[in-house]
C-alpha positions as CSV (number, residue, x, y, z in Angstrom):
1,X,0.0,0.0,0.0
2,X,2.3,2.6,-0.8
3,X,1.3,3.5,-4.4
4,X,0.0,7.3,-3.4
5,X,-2.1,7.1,-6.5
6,X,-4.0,4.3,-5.7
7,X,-4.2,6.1,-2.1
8,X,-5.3,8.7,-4.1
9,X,-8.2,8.0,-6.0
10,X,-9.1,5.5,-3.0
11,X,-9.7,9.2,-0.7
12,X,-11.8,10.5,-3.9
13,X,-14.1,7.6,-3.9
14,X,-16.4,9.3,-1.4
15,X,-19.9,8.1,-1.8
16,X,-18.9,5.2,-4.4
17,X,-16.4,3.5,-2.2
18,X,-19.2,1.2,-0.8
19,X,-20.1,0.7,-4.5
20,X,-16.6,-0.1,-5.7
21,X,-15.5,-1.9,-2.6
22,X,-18.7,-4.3,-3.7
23,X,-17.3,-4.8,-6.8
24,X,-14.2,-5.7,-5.7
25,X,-14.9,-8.4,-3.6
26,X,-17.2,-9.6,-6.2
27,X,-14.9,-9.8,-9.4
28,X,-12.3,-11.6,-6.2
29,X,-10.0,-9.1,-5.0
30,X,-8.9,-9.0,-1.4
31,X,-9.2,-5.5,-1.1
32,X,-10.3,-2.6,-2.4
33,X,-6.4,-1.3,-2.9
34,X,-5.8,-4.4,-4.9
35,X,-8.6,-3.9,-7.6
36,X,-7.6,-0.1,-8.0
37,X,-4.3,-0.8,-8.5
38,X,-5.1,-3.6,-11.1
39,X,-7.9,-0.8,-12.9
40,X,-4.9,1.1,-13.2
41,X,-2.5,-1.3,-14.9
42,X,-5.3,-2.7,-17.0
43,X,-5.8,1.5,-18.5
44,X,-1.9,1.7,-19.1
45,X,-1.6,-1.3,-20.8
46,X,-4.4,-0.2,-22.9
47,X,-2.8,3.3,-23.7
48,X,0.3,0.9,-24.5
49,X,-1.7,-0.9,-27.2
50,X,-3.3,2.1,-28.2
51,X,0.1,4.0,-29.0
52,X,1.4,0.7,-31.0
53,X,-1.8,0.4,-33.1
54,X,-1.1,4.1,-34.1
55,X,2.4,3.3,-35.0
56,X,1.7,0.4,-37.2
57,X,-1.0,2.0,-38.8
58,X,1.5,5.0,-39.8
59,X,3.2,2.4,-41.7
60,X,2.9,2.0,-45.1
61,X,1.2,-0.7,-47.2
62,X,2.0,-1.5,-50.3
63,X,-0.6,-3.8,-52.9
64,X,0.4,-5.3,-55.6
65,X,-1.7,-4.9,-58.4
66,X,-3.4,-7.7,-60.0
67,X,-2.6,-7.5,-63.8
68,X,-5.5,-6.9,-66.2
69,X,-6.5,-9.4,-68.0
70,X,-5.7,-9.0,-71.8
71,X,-9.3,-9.2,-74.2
72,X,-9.4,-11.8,-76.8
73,X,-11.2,-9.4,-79.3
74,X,-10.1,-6.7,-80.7
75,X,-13.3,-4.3,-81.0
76,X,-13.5,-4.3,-76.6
């Protein structure tokens, strides 16, 4: 327990804190602390993924293009 961030938002909870200590204990956390803390690593690595999606996309792809196929007649 010496994340201050998770202290943090813990001290914000206010009102909710029955709510997400609830929720906790029913997705089978020990403790409230625990399940912030693991909120928290769950939204960086998702800002992780997000930021390596965006640098693959910048990539570039190249197609090949399919060659055209050549007409038998002459008048097309």
């Amino acid at each position: 327990m010496n994340n201050p961030q998770v202290l943090k938002i813990i001290e914000n909870l206010k009102g909710r804190r029955n709510y997400e200590e609830k929720k906790a204990s029913k997705l089978g956390f020990n403790s409230i602390y625990a399940y912030i803390e693991s909120k928290i690593l769950k939204e960086k690595e998702a800002e992780a993924a997000k930021i390596l999606d965006q640098s693959v996309a910048k990539e570039v792809v190249i197609e090949e293009k399919k060659p055209e196929k050549k007409k038998s007649c002459s008048c097309c």
